[in-house]
C-alpha positions, 0 to 999 in steps of 0.5 A: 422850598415851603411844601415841607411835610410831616405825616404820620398814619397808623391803622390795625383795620385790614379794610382801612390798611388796604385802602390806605396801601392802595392810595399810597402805593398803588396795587395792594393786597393785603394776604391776611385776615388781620394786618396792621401798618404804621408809616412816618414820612418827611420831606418836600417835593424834592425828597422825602424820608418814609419809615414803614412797619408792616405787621402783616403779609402783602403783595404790592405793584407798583409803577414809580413816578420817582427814584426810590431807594429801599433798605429793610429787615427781613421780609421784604422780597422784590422783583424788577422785570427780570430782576429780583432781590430782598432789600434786606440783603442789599439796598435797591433802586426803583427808578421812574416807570419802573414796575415794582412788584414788592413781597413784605412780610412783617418788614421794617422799610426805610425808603429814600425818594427822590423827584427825578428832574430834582435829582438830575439838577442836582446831579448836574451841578455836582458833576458840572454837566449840563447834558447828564441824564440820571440813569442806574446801570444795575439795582443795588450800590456799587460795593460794599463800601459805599453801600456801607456809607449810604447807609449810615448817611441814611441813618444819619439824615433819620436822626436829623427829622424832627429838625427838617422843618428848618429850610437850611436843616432840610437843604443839608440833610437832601443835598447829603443824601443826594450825593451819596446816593449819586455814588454809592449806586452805579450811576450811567457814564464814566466815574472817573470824569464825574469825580475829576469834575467833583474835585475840581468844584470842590478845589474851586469852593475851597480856594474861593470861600479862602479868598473871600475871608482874606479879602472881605474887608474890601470891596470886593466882587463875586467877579474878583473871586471867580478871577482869583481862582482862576474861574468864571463866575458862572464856574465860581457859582456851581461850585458853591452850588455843589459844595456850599452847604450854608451858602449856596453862592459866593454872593450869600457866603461874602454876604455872612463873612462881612456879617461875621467880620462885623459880629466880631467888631461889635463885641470888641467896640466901645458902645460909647465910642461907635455906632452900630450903623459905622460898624454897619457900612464899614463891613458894606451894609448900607441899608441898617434895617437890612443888617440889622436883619440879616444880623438878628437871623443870624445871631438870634439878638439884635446888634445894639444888644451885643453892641451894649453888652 
């Protein structure tokens, strides 16, 4: 994804805090005379990051176009429908063409979005279920537990921010947030068929990336693979889909174990005695532009370099 953003606003003018809240969150009044907020967002389409500091009374209403997840310090109140609640007592959901009616007061808010149709693709890759529909059956997590390491995987993803204009960083830090977003709130349907299906990609990807580095020094098809395990290969490539943080297919993830194969024969050769393009095609790379490359991404040097260190 290239519709990476990183935007910081702070304003101390009630007017312009008004208008900004009102652009931003919809129906806003700001109930004081003097008000002050501060806001850094970072993201894509697919998710964003939102840190805001409130110095001063509101009352927000606000219909989501999206799945927002909020936690905050005292002194922000909400109300759902029938449904009311303080994010600093237990981290909330708004899910899309919800009314939100938010109360804060001087309240430090961290919010986690989501993009619906991207939330529910990812979901059904996790799951392995082509028909699941993302739907919470209540506001908050599922226990203490999982509310506990949602919130330290959102504390964790805060610390990674000055690294997500980095696609592969970004693609980490969403996919994490995702999944423990997905169990740590009371997601429609039966847990324990979402788990057995869970594991059983995870033992897939597994067994899979296992076979590959055993047997990427032959030529081997993504279809051996899936065979291997006992998959199909479109089974084998939503298991990588779900699990392959660094590569999200097993195309990708035999492609960096012939790289990596062909790194280490690089940096044991003799300069004199071999070639960078025989290492090149013993590892199956016929095209020496395209290794050289895929080389130089990965390796941050070329493999002449290494090859004549």
């Amino acid at each position: 994804m290239n519709d990476f953003f990183d935007s910081r606003v702070r304003t101390d003018d009630v007017d312009d805090t008004q208008a900004w809240l009102q652009a931003q969150y919809g129906q806003v009044d700001v109930l004081a005379d003097r008000a002050s907020i501060a806001e850094h967002a970072v993201g894509d389409t697919a998710f964003a990051l939102r840190h805001l500091i409130w110095e001063c009374r509101a009352e927000i209403v606000y219909e989501a176009d999206r799945f927002f997840f909020a936690t905050s310090t005292t002194g922000y109140s909400w109300s759902i429908g029938a449904t009311s609640g303080d994010y600093s007592v237990e981290p909330g959901i708004v899910e899309p063409g919800h009314e939100l009616i938010g109360r804060p007061d001087r309240a430090d808010v961290q919010l986690l979005a989501f993009d619906a149709s991207w939330l529910t693709e990812t979901a059904r890759t996790i799951y392995g279920d082509d028909d699941l529909i993302v739907r919470f059956e209540g506001m908050g997590p599922v226990s203490r537990h999982m509310r506990d390491y949602w919130l330290a995987t959102l504390r964790w993803s805060l610390t990674q921010t000055p690294l997500l204009a980095e696609p592969l960083v970004r693609a980490h830090v969403r996919r994490a947030l995702a999944s423990a977003t997905l169990e740590a709130f009371p997601l429609v349907g039966d847990p324990r068929e979402r788990r057995a299906s869970a594991i059983e990609q995870a033992a897939i990807y597994r067994a899979a990336t296992s076979w590959i580095d055993d047997h990427a020094s032959l030529p081997v098809t993504v279809d051996d693979a899936a065979h291997a395990v006992g998959a199909s290969t479109r089974g084998l490539r939503r298991a990588f889909l779900a699990n392959g943080h660094l590569a999200s297919s097993p195309e990708d993830y035999l492609s960096a174990a012939r790289l990596s194969a062909a790194h280490a024969d690089l940096l044991d050769a003799d300069a004199e005695g071999i070639s960078v393009d025989e290492v090149a095609v013993r590892w199956g790379f016929v095209d020496p532009e395209a290794f050289a490359s895929a080389y130089l991404h990965a390796y941050r040097v070329s493999p002449q370099r290494t090859l004549e260190r």
